[in-house]
LOVEXKE-851235 format. One record per atom (N, C-alpha, C): residue number from 1; residue in three letters; atom name; x negated, y, z negated. Coordinates in steps of 0.02 Angstrom, whole numbers. Layout:
BEGIN
+------+------+-------+--------+--------+--------+
! gudo ! keza ! lummi !      x !      y !      z !
+------+------+-------+--------+--------+--------+
!  NUM !  ALA !    CA !      X !      Y !      Z !
...
+------+------+-------+--------+--------+--------+
END
This chain:
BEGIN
+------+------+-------+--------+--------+--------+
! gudo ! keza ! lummi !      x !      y !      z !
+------+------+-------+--------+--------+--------+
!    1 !  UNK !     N !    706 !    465 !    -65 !
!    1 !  UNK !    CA !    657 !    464 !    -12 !
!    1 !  UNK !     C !    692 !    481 !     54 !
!    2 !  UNK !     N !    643 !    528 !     83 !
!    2 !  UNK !    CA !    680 !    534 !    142 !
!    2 !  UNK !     C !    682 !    496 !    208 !
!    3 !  UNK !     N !    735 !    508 !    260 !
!    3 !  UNK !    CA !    716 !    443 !    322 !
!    3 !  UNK !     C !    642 !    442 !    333 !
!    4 !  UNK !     N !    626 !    502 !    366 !
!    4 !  UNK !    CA !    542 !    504 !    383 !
!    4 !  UNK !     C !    504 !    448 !    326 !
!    5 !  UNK !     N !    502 !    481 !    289 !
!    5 !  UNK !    CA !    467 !    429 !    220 !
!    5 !  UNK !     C !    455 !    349 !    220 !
!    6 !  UNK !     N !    541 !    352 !    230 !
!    6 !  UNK !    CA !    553 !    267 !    229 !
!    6 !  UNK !     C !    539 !    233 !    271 !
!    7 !  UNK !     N !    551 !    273 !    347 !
!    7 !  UNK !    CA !    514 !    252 !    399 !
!    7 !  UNK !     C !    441 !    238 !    419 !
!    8 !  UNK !     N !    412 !    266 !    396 !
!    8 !  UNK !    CA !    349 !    267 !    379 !
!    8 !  UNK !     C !    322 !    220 !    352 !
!    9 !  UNK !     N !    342 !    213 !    267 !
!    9 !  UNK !    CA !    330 !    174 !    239 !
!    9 !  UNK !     C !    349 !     73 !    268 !
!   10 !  UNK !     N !    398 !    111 !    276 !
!   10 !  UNK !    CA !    415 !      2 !    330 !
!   10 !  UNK !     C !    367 !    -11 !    378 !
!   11 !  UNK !     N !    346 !     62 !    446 !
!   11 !  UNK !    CA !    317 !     47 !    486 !
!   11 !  UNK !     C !    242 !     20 !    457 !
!   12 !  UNK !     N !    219 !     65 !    406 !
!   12 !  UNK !    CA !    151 !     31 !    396 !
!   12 !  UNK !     C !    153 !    -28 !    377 !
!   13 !  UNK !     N !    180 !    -40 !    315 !
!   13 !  UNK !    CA !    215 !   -103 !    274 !
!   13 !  UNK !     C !    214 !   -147 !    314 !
!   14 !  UNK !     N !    258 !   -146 !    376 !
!   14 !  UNK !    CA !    254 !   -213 !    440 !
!   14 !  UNK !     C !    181 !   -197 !    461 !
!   15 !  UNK !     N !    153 !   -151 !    489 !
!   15 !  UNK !    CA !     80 !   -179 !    535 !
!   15 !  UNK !     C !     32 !   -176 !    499 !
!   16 !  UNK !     N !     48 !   -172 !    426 !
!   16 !  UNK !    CA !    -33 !   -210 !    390 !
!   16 !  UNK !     C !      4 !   -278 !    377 !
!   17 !  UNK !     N !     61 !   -301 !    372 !
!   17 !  UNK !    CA !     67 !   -362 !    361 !
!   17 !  UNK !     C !     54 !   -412 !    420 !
!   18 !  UNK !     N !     47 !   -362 !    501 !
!   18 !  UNK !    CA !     38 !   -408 !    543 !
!   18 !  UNK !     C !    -43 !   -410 !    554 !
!   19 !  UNK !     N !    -69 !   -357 !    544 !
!   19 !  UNK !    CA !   -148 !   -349 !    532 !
!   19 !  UNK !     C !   -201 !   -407 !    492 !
!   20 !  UNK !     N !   -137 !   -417 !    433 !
!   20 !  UNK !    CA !   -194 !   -443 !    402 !
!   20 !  UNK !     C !   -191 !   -523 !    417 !
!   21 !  UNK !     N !   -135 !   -534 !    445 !
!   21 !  UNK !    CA !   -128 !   -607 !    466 !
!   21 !  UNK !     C !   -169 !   -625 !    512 !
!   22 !  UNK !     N !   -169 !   -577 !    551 !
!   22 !  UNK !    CA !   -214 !   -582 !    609 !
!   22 !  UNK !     C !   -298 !   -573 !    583 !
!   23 !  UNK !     N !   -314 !   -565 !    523 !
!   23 !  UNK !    CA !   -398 !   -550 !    494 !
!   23 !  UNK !     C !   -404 !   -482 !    523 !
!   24 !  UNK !     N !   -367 !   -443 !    549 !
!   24 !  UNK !    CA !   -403 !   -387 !    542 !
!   24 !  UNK !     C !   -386 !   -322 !    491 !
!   25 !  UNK !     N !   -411 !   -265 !    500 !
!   25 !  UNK !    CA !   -423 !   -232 !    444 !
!   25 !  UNK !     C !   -440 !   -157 !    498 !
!   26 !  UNK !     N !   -415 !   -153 !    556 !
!   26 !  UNK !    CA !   -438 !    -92 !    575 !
!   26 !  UNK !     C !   -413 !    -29 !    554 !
!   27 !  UNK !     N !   -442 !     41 !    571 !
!   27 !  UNK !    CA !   -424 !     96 !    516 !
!   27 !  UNK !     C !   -341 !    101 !    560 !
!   28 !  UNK !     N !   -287 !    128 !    517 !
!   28 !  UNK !    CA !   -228 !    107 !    544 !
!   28 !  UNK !     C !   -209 !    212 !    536 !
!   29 !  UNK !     N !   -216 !    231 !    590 !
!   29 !  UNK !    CA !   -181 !    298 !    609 !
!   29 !  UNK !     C !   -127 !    317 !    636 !
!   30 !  UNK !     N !   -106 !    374 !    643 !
!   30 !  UNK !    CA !    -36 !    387 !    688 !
!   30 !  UNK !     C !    -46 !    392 !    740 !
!   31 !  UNK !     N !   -114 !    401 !    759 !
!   31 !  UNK !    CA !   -152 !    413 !    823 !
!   31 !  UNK !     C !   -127 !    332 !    866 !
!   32 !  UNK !     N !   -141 !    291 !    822 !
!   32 !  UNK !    CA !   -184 !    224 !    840 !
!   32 !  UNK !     C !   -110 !    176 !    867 !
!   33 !  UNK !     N !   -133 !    157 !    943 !
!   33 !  UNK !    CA !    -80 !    104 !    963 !
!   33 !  UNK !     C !    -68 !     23 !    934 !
!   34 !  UNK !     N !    -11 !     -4 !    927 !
!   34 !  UNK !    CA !    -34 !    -74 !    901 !
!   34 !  UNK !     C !    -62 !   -117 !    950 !
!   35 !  UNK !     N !    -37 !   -111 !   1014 !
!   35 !  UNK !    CA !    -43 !   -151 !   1070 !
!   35 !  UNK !     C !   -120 !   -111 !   1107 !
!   36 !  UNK !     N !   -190 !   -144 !   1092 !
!   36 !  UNK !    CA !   -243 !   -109 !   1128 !
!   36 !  UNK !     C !   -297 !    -76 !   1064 !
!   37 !  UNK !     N !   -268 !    -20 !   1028 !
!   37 !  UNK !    CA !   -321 !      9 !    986 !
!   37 !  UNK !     C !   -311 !    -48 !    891 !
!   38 !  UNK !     N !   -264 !    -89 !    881 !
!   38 !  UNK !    CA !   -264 !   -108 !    837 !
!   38 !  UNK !     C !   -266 !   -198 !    827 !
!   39 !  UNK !     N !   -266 !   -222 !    896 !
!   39 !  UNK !    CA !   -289 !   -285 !    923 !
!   39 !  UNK !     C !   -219 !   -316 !    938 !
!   40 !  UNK !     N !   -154 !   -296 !    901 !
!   40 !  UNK !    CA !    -90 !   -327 !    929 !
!   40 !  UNK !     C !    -92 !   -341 !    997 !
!   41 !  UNK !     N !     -4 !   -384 !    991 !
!   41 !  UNK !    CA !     -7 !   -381 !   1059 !
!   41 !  UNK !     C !     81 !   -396 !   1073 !
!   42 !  UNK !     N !    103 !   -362 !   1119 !
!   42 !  UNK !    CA !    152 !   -366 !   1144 !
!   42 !  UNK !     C !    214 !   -394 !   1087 !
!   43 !  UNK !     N !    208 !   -454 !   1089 !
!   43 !  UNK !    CA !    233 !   -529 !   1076 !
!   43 !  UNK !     C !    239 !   -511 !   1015 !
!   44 !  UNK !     N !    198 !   -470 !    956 !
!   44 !  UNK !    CA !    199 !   -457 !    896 !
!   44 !  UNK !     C !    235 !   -396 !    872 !
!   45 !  UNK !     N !    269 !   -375 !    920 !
!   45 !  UNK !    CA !    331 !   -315 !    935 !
!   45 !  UNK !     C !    394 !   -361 !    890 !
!   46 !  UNK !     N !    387 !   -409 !    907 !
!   46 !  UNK !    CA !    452 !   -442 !    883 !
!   46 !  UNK !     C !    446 !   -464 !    820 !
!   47 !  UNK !     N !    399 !   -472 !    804 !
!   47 !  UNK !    CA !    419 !   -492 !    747 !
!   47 !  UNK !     C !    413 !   -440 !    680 !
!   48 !  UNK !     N !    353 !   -388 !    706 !
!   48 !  UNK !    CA !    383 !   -325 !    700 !
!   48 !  UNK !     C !    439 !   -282 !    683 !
!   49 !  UNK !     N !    469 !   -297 !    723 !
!   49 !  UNK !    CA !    551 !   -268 !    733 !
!   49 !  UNK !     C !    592 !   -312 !    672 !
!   50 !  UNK !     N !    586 !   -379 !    687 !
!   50 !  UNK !    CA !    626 !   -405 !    638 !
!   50 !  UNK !     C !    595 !   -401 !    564 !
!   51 !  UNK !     N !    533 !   -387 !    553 !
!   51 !  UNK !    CA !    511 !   -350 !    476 !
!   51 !  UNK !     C !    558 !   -291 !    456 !
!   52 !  UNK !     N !    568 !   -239 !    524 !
!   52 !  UNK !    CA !    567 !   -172 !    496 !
!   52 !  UNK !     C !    663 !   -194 !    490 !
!   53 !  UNK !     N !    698 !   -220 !    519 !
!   53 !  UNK !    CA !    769 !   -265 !    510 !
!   53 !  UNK !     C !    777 !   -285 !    437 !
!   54 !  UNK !     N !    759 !   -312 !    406 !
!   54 !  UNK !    CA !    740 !   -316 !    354 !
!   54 !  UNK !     C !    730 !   -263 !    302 !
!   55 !  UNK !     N !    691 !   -240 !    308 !
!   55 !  UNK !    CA !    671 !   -180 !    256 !
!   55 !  UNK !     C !    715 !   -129 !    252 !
!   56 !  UNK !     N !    749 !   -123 !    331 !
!   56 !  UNK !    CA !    780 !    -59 !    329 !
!   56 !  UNK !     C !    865 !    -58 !    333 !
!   57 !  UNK !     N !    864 !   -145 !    358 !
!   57 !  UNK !    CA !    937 !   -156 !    358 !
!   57 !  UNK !     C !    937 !   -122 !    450 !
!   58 !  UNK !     N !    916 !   -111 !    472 !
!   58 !  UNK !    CA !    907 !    -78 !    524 !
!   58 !  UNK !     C !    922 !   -134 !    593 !
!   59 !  UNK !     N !    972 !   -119 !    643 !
!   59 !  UNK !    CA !    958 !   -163 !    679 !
!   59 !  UNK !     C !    933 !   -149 !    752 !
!   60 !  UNK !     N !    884 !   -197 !    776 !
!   60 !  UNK !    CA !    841 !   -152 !    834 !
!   60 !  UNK !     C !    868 !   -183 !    897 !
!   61 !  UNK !     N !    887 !   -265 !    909 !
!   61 !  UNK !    CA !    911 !   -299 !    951 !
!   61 !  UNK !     C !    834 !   -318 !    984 !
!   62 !  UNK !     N !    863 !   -379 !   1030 !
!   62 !  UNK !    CA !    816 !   -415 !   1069 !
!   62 !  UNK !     C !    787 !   -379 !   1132 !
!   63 !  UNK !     N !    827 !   -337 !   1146 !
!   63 !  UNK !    CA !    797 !   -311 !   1210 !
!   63 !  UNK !     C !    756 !   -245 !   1204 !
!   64 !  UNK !     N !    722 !   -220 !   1140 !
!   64 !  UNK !    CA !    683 !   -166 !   1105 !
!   64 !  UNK !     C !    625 !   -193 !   1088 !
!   65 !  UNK !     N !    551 !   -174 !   1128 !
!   65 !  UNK !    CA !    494 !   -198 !   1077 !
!   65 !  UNK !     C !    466 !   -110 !   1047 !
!   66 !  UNK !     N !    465 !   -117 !   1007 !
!   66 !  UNK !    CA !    461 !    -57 !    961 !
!   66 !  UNK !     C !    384 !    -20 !    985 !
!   67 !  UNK !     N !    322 !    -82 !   1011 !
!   67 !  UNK !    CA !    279 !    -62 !   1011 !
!   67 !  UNK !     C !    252 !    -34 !   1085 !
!   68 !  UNK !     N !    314 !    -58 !   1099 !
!   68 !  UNK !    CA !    325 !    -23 !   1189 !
!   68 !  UNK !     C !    360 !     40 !   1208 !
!   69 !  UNK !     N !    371 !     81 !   1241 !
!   69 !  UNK !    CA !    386 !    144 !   1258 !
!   69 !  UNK !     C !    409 !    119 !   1352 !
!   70 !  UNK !     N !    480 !     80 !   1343 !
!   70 !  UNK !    CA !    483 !     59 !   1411 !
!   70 !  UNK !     C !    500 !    112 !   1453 !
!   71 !  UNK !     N !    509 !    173 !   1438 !
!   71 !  UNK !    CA !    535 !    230 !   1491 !
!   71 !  UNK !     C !    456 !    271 !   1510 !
!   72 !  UNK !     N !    400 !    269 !   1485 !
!   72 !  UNK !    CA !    330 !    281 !   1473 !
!   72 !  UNK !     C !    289 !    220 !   1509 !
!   73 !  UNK !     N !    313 !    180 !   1496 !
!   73 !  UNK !    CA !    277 !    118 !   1534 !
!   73 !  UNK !     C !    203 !    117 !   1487 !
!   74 !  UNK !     N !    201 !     98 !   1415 !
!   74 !  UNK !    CA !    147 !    132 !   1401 !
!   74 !  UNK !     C !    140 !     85 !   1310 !
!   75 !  UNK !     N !    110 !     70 !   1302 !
!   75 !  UNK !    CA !    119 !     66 !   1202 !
!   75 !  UNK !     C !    129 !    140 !   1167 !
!   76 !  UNK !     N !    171 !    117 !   1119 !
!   76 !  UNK !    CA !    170 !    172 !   1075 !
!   76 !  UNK !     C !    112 !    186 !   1021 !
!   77 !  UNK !     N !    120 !    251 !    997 !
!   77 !  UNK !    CA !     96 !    266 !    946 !
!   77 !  UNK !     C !    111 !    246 !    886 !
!   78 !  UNK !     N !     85 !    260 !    826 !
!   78 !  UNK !    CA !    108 !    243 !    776 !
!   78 !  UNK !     C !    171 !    275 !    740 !
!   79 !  UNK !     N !    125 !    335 !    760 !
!   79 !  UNK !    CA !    159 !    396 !    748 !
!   79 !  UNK !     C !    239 !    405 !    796 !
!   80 !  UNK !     N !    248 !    360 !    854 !
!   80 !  UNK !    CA !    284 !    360 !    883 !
!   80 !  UNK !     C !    325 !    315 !    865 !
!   81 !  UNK !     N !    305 !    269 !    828 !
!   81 !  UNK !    CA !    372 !    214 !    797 !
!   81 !  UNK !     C !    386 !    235 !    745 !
!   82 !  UNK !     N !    348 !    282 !    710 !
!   82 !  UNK !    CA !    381 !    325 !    644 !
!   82 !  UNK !     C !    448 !    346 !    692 !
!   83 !  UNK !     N !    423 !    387 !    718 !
!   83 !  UNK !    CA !    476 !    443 !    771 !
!   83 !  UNK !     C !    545 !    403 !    791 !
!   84 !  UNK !     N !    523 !    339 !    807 !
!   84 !  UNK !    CA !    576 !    303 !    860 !
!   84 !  UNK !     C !    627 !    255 !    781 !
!   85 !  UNK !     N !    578 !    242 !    734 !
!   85 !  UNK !    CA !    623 !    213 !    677 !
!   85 !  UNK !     C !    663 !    252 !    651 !
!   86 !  UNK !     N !    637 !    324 !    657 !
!   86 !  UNK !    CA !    677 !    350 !    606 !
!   86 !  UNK !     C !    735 !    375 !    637 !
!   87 !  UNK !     N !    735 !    391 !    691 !
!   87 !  UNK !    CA !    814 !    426 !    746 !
!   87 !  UNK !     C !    865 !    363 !    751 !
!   88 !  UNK !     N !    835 !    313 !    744 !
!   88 !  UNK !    CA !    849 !    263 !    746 !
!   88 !  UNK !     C !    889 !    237 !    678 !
!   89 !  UNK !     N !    857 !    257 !    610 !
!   89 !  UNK !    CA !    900 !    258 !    563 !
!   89 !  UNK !     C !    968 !    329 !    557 !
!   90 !  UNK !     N !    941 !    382 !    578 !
!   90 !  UNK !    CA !    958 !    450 !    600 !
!   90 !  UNK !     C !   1045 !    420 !    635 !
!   91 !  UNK !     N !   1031 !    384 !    677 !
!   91 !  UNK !    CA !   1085 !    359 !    727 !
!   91 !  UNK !     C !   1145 !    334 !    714 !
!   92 !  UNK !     N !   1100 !    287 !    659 !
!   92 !  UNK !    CA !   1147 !    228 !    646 !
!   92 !  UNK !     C !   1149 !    193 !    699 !
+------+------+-------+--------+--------+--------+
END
């Protein structure tokens, strides 16, 4: 499998696992932000992060919320934490 792939696969993997804790069930796109279009919120960046830590062996640190875009000032996409996990595995 490739990074893209795997990345992918963790990112969804974590935000239906935070989705469904939370009772929801909204349609989950690359379009779609967690923070605003998918009911997250901020605070659920973290624990987030430490799912995708886990899965990927990946380490993101405390001062990264994945679902933030702090140079954008802005939430990310979905499609944008694909992007940001996987350079991120890319990196090392």
């Amino acid at each position: 499998m490739n990074i893209e792939a795997r990345s992918r696969e963790a990112v969804v993997s974590a935000l239906v696992q935070l989705l469904e804790r939370a009772g929801d069930r909204p349609e989950l796109t690359e379009k779609a932000r967690p923070v605003g279009d998918l009911g997250l919120e901020s605070v659920d960046g973290i624990e987030f992060a430490c799912a995708l830590e886990d899965t990927l062996g990946l380490k993101i640190g405390d001062e990264v919320n994945p679902f933030i875009d702090d140079v954008e000032h802005r939430g990310r996409t979905v499609r944008e934490i694909i992007d940001y996990v996987s350079k991120r595995l890319i990196d090392g």
